[in-house]
N, C-alpha and C positions, 0 to 999 in steps of 0.2 A: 504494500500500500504506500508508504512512505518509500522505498525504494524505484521510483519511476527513472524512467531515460534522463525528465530534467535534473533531479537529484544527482545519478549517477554521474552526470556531467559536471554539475556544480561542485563533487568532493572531487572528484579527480581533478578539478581547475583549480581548488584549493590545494591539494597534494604539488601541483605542478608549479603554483605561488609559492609554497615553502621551500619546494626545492629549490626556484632559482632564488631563495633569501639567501640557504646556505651558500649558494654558488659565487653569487654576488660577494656575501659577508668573504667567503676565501679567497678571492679574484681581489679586495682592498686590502685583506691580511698578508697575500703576497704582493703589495706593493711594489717592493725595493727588495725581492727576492731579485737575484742577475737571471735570467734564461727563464723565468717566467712565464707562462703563455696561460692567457687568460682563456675561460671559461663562458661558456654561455648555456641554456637552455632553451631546445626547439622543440614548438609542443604546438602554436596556432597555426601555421599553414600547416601540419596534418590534418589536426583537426577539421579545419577548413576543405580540406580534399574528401574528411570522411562524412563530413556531412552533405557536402554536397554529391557525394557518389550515392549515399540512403536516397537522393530524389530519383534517380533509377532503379524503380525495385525490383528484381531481377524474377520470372517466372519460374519455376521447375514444374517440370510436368512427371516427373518421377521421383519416389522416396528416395531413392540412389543420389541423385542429384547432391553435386555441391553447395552448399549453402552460403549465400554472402555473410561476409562479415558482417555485425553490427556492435564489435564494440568498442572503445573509445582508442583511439591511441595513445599510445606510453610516451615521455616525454622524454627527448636525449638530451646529454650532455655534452656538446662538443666543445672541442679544445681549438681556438683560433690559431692557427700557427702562422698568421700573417704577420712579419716582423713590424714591429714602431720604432717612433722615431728615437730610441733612445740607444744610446751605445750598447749598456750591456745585455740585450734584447730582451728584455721585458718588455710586455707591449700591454701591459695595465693603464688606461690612462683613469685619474680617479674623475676627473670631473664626467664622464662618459657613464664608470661606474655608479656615483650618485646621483645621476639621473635615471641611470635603469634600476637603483635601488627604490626612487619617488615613485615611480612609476608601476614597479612592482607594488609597492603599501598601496599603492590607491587600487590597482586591480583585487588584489587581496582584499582590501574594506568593500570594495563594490560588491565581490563575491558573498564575502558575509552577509551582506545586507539582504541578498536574494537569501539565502538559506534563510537567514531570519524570519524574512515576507513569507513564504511558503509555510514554514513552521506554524507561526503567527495565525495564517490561514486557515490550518489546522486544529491551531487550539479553539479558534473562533467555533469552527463547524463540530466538534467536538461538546465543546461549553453550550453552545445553544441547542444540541441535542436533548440533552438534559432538563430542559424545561420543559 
């Protein structure tokens, strides 16, 4: 009941905010490490690819039949190994990083705030049953 597609979507979009907090949080700890290479996480153009492939819903006409996927994709980490400008090639820049860390807290609160509204939703139609 509480477990629907939007749910599911919404913790795994929270799982995928926490992660890139850590990732972010290690990409400015390793600052002024020398050989460095900073970190990112890729998780919305999947997503975007998989939602948009669910508007083809795929026919089988036998129990045999492969079944499309329908579940969310997993978020990677990948390691930039494009050199920056600095000598000893670490390529952390922080002002770069503390905007993708704003940026992450406001997605992260935004998320919240939907799980919240849904919840909320629930307790409402819940509570007014009861009368």
């Amino acid at each position: 009941m509480f477990g629907g597609k939007t749910m599911k979507l919404l913790s795994q979009s929270l799982d995928v905010a926490a992660l890139r907090q850590r990732v972010i949080a290690n990409n400015l700890a390793n600052l002024n490490t020398p050989g460095f290479k900073r970190s990112t996480v890729s998780f919305e153009e999947s997503l975007r690819k998989a939602v948009g492939d669910q508007r083809l819903k795929l026919k089988t006409t036998h129990p045999a039949h492969i079944q499309p996927s329908s579940g969310i994709p997993r978020p990677e980490v990948k390691v930039d190994a494009s050199t920056g400008r600095r000598v000893d090639g670490n390529n952390v820049d922080l002002e770069r990083e503390m905007l993708d860390l704003v940026a992450n807290q406001l997605f992260y609160n935004t998320l919240v705030q939907q799980v919240s509204g849904r919840l909320d939703n629930w307790r409402y139609v819940i509570n007014q049953g009861r009368r």
